[in-house]
C-alpha positions as a Python dict, from the first residue, in 0.01 Angstrom:
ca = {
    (1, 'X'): (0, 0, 0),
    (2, 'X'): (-152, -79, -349),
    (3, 'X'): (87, -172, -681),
    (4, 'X'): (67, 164, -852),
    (5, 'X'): (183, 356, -528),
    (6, 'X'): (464, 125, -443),
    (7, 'X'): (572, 139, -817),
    (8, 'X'): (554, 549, -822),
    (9, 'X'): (782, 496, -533),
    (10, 'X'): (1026, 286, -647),
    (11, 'X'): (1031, 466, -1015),
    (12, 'X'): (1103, 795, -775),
    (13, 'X'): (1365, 633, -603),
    (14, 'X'): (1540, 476, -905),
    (15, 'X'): (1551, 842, -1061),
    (16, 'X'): (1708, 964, -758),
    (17, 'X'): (1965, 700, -716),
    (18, 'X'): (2047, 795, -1058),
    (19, 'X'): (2104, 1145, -1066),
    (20, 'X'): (2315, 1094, -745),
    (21, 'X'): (2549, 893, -956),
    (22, 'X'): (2534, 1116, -1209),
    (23, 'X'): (2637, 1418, -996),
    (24, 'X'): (2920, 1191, -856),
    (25, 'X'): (3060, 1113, -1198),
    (26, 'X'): (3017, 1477, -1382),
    (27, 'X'): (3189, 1625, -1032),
    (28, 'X'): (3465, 1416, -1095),
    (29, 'X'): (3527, 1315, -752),
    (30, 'X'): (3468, 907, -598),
    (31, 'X'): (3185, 958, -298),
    (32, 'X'): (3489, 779, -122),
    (33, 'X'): (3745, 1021, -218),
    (34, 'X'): (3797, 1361, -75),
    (35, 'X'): (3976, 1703, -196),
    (36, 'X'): (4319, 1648, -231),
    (37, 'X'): (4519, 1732, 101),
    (38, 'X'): (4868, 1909, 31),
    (39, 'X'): (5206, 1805, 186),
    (40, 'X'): (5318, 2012, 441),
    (41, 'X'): (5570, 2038, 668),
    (42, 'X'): (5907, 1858, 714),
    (43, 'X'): (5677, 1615, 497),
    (44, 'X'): (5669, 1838, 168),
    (45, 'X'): (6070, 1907, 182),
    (46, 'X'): (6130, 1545, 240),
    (47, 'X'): (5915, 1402, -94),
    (48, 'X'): (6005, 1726, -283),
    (49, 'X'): (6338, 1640, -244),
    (50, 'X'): (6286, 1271, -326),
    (51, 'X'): (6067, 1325, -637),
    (52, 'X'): (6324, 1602, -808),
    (53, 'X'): (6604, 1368, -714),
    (54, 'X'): (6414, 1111, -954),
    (55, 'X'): (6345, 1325, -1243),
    (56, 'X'): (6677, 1474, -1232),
    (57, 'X'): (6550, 1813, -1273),
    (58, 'X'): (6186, 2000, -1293),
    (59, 'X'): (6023, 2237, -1026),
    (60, 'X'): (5775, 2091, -803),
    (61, 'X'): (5385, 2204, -907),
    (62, 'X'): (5172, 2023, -695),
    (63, 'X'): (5149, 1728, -430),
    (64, 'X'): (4838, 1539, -256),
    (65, 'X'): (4887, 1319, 60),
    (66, 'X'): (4704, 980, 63),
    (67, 'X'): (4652, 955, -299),
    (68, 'X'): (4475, 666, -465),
    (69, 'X'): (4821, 529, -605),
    (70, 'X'): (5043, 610, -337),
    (71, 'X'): (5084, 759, 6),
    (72, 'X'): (5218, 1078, -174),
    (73, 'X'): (5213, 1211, -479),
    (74, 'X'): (5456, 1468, -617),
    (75, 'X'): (5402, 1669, -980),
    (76, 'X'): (5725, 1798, -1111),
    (77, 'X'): (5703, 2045, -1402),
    (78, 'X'): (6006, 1978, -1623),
    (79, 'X'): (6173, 2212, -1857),
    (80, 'X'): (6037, 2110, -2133),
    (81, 'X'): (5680, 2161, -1998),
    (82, 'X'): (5604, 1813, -1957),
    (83, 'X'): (5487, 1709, -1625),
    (84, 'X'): (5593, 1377, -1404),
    (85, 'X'): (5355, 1238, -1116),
    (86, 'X'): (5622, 1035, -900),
    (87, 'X'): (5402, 858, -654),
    (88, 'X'): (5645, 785, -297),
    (89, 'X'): (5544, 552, -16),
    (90, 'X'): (5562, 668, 349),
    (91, 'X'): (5918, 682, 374),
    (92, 'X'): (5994, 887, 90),
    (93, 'X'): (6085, 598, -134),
    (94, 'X'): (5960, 623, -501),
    (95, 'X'): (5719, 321, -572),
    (96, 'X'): (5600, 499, -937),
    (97, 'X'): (5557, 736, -1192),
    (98, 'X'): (5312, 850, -1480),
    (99, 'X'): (5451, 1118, -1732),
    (100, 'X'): (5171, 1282, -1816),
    (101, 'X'): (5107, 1355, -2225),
    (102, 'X'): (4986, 1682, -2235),
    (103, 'X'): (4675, 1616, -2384),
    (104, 'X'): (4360, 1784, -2223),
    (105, 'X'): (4171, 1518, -2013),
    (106, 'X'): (3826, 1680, -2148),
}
């Protein structure tokens, strides 16, 4: 191949490798990280359970199984409005937290 084709290539290839990543970071999601997967089950009882017993109080929102901090994650709503992520490893232990501020992540 001559220069000029091989560097029309690899200028078409370095565009494309850039809007990938660009796509991966506006979509929010890690190419290594999937939709969030709910607890179910036995499972969702078990860290619900575990996660209001830590706040004291709230109403359970939203979880995710295998999230990046923790084998489970639990949101409780509290009654003030303010949320709590409690993260719990696979035996329902808490191993975290984050209380989240309120402010828009935008």
């Amino acid at each position: 191949m001559n220069r000029k084709l091989i560097a029309v290539l690899l200028g078409a290839l370095a565009t494309a490798a850039l809007a990938m990543g660009g796509v991966a970071i506006a979509g929010g999601e890690d190419e290594n990280e999937g939709p969030d997967t709910p607890i179910t089950g036995e499972a969702l009882d078990r860290a619900s359970a575990a996660a209001l017993a830590h706040t004291g109080e709230g109403e359970v929102t939203e979880t995710e199984v295998g999230d990046e901090e923790s084998y489970y994650e639990v949101e409780v709503t509290l009654p003030d409005g303010s949320e709590v992520d409690v993260q719990l490893d696979e035996s329902f232990a808490v191993v975290g937290e984050e209380v989240e501020d309120g402010a828009d992540d935008d």
